[in-house]
C-alpha positions in Angstrom: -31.1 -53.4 -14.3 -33.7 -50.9 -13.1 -32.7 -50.7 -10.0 -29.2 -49.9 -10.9 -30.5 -47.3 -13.2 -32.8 -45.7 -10.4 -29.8 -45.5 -8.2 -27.4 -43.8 -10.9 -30.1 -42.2 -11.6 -30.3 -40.9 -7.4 -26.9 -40.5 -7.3 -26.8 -38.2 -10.0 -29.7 -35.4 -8.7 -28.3 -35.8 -5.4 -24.5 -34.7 -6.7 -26.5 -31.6 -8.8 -28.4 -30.8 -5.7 -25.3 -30.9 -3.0 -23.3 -28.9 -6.0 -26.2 -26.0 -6.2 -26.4 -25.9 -2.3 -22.0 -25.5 -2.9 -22.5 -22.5 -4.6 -24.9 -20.9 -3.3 -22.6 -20.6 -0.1 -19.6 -18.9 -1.8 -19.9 -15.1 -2.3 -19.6 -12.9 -5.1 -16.4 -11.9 -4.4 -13.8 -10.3 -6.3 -10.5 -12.6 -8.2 -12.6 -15.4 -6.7 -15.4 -16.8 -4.9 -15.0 -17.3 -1.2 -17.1 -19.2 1.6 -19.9 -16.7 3.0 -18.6 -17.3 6.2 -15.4 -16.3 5.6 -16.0 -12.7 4.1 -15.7 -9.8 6.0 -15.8 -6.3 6.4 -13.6 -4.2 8.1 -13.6 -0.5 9.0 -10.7 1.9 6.7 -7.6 1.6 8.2 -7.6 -1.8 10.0 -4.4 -3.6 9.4 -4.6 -7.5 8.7 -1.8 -10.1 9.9 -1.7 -13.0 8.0 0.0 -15.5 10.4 2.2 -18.2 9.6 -0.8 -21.2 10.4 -3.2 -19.8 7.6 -5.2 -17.9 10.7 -5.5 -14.1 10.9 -4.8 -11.2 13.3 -7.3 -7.8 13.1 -5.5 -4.7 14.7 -7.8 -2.1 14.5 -7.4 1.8 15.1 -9.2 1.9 17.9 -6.7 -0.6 19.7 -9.0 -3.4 19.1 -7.5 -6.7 18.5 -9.4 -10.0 16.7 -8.3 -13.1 15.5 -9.4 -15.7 13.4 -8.4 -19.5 12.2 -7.8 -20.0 8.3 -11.1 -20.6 6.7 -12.7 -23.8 6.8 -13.8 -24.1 3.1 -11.5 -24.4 0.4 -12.2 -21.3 -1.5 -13.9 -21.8 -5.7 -11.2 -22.3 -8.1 -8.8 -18.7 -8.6 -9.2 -16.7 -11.6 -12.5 -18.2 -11.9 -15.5 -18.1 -14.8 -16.5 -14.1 -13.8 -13.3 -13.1 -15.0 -13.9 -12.3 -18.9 -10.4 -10.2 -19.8 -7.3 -8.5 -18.2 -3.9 -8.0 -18.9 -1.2 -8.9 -17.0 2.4 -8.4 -16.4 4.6 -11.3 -14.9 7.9 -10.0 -13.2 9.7 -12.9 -11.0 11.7 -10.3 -9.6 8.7 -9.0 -7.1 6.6 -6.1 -7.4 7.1 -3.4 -4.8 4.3 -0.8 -6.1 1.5 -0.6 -8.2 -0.8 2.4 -8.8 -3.9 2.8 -11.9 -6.7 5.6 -12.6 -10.1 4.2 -14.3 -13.0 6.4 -14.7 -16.5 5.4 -13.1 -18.6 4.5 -16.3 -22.5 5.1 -16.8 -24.4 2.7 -15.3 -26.3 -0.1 -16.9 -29.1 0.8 -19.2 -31.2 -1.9 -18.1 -29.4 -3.6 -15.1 -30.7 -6.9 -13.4 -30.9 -7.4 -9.4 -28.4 -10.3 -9.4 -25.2 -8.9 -11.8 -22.0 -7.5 -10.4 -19.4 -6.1 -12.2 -15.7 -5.2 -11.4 -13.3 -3.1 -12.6 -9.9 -3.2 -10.3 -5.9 -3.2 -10.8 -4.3 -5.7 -8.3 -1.4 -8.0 -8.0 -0.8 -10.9 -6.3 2.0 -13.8 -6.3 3.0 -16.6 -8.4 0.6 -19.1 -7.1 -2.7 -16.5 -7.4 -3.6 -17.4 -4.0 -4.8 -14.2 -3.1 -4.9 -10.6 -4.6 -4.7 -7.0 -3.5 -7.1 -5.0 -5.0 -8.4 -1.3 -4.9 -12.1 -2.5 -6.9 -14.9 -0.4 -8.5 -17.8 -2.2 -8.5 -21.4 -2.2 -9.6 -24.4 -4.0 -8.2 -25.0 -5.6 -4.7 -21.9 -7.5 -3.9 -20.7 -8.9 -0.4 -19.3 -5.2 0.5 -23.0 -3.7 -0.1 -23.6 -1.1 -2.8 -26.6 -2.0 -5.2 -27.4 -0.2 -8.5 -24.8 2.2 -8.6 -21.2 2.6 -8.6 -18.5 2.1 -5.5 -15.1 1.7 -4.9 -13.1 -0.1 -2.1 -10.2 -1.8 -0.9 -9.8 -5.6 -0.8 -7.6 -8.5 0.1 -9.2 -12.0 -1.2 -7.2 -15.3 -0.8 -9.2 -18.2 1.6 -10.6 -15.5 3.4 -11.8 -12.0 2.2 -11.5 -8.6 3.8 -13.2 -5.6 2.6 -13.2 -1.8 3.6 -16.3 0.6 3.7 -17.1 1.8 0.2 -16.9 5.1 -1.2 -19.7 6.3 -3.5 -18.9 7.2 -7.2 -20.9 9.1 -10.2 -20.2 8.5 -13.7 -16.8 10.1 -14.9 -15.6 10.5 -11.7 -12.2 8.9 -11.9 -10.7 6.2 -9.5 -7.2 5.7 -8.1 -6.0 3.0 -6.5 -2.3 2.0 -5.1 -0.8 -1.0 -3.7 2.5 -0.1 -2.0 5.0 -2.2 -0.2 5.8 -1.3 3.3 8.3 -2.2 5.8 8.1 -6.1 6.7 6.7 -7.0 4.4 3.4 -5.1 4.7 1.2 -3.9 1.9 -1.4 -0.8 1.8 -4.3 -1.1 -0.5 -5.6 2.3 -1.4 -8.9 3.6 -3.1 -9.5 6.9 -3.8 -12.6 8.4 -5.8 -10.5 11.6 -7.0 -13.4 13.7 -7.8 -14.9 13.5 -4.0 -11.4 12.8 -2.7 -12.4 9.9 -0.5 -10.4 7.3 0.2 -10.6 3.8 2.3 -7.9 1.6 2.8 -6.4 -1.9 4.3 -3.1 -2.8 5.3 -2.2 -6.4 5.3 1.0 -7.9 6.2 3.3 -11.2 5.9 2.5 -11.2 1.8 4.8 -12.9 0.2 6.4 -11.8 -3.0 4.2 -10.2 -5.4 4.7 -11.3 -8.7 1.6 -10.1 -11.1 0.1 -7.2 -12.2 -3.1 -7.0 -13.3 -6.1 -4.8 -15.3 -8.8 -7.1 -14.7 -12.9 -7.0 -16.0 -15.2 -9.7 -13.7 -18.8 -9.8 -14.7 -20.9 -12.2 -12.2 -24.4 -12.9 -13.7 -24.1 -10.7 -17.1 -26.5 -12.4 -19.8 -26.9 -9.1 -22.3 -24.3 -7.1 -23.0 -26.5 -4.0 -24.2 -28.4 -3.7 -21.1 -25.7 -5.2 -18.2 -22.6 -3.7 -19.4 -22.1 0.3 -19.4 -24.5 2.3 -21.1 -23.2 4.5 -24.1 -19.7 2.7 -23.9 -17.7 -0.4 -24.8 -14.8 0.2 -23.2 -13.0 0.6 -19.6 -9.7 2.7 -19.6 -6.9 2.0 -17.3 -4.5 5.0 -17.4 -1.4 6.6 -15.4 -0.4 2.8 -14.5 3.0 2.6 -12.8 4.6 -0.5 -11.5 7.8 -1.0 -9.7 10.0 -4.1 -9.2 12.3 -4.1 -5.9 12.0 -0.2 -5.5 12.9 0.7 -8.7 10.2 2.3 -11.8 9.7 -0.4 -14.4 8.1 -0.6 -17.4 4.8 -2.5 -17.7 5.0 -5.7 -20.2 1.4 -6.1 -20.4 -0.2 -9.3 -22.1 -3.4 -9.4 -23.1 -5.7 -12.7 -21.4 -9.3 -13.6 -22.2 -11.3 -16.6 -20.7 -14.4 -18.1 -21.6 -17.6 -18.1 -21.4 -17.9 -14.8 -22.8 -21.0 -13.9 -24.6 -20.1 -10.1 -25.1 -16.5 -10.6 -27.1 -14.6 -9.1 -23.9 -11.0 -8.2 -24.6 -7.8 -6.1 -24.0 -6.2 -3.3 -26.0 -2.6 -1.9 -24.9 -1.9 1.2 -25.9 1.4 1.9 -24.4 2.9 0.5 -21.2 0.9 2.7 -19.3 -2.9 3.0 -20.7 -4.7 -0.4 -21.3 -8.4 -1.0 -21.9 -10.9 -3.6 -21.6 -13.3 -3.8 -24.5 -16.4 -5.5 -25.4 -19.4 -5.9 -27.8 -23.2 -4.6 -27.4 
């Protein structure tokens, strides 16, 4: 009987252990944690293939050309526990644009070394495998950056592709687009207005995009006085335009939480075009 213990005993530490040494080699990154080996940055402009066998084509605008095989690892679960609250807007019919403004917040009061947070508009299609995103973010996160604020442009399914980031001040506001293109290509475009920099990807073969999304991810946030924006509790989204098939259409926005949240995170909707996300000191 004690030896049977011992063993479930073994069994379990070793499972905890192997499951630590699992996370620790997924990134940070944005709508969901991806393999470190499969995250990488690219210079503005590069346009990504996504190829019919899960692999990868880099065209770059130099005349560069790179490939790579679908990633490996299986990436952490989609819509994982860093997202805290969003809203969405579900349209089967196939979003064809998307464009937001968000203003850069202050920064923490009394930040830590290890949080990240996000603030991005994105969509993405009916099985959330992966996401385009123009992302302001805050803290040292697989794109760089550290304790200030930076936006840039992202695709994130099994693997991850980032752009260079551009630098942002409080109140300067972002803007970010996601427009379909010819065959079906998509750009992802972010733009820090008040410096009027801009990066962006282009990524094509995506596949119908069917949500639109306002979306707050917090990685590592333990006290929401000191890790969330000082002076504030709440993250505008403003000017947000969506089209289905070509054609303007009004957001239908639905408001989406998910636990843990220790800081009351959640959505207001003002009108079809100026959400927030809220929370508690």
């Amino acid at each position: 009987m004690r030896v049977a213990s011992l063993a479930l005993f073994c069994f379990f530490v070793c499972f905890a252990v192997s499951q630590r040494v699992k996370d620790e080699d997924y990134a940070f990154t944005p709508h969901h944690r991806v393999h470190k080996n499969c995250v990488h940055g690219v210079p503005d402009g590069t346009k990504i293939r996504r190829e019919h066998d899960g692999s990868f084509s880099l065209f770059y605008r130099d005349g560069r050309l790179s490939t790579m095989p679908r990633c490996e690892h299986e990436p952490m679960a989609m819509h994982g526990r860093a997202w805290k609250a969003w809203t969405q807007y579900h349209n089967l019919d196939g979003f064809t644009f998307m464009s937001a403004t968000w203003p850069t917040p202050p920064a923490p009061s009394k930040p830590t070394s290890s949080e990240i947070l996000y603030y991005w508009p994105g969509t993405e299609p009916d099985d959330n495998s992966f996401v385009l995103q123009p992302v302001l973010q805050y803290g040292s996160t697989p794109a760089g950056g550290g304790m200030y604020w930076a936006v840039a442009s992202w695709y994130v399914g099994d693997r991850a592709f980032y752009s260079n980031l551009v630098n942002a001040t409080t109140g300067d506001m972002m803007f970010g687009t996601m427009t379909a293109q010819s065959n079906s290509s998509w750009a992802i475009m972010s733009e820090n207005s008040a410096t009027k920099q801009s990066v962006s990807l282009e990524v094509d073969n995506i596949v119908t995009q069917t949500y639109a999304y306002c979306v707050l991810e917090a990685y590592n946030l333990f006290n929401c006085a000191n890790e969330y924006p000082a002076g504030t509790t709440s993250e505008p989204f403003t000017n947000l335009v969506t089209d289905v098939n070509g054609v303007s259409s009004t957001p239908q926005w639905e408001s989406m939480t998910k636990d843990p949240r220790i800081c009351n995170e959640h959505t207001t909707i003002t009108n079809p075009t100026e959400v927030a996300i809220v929370w508690s000191e």
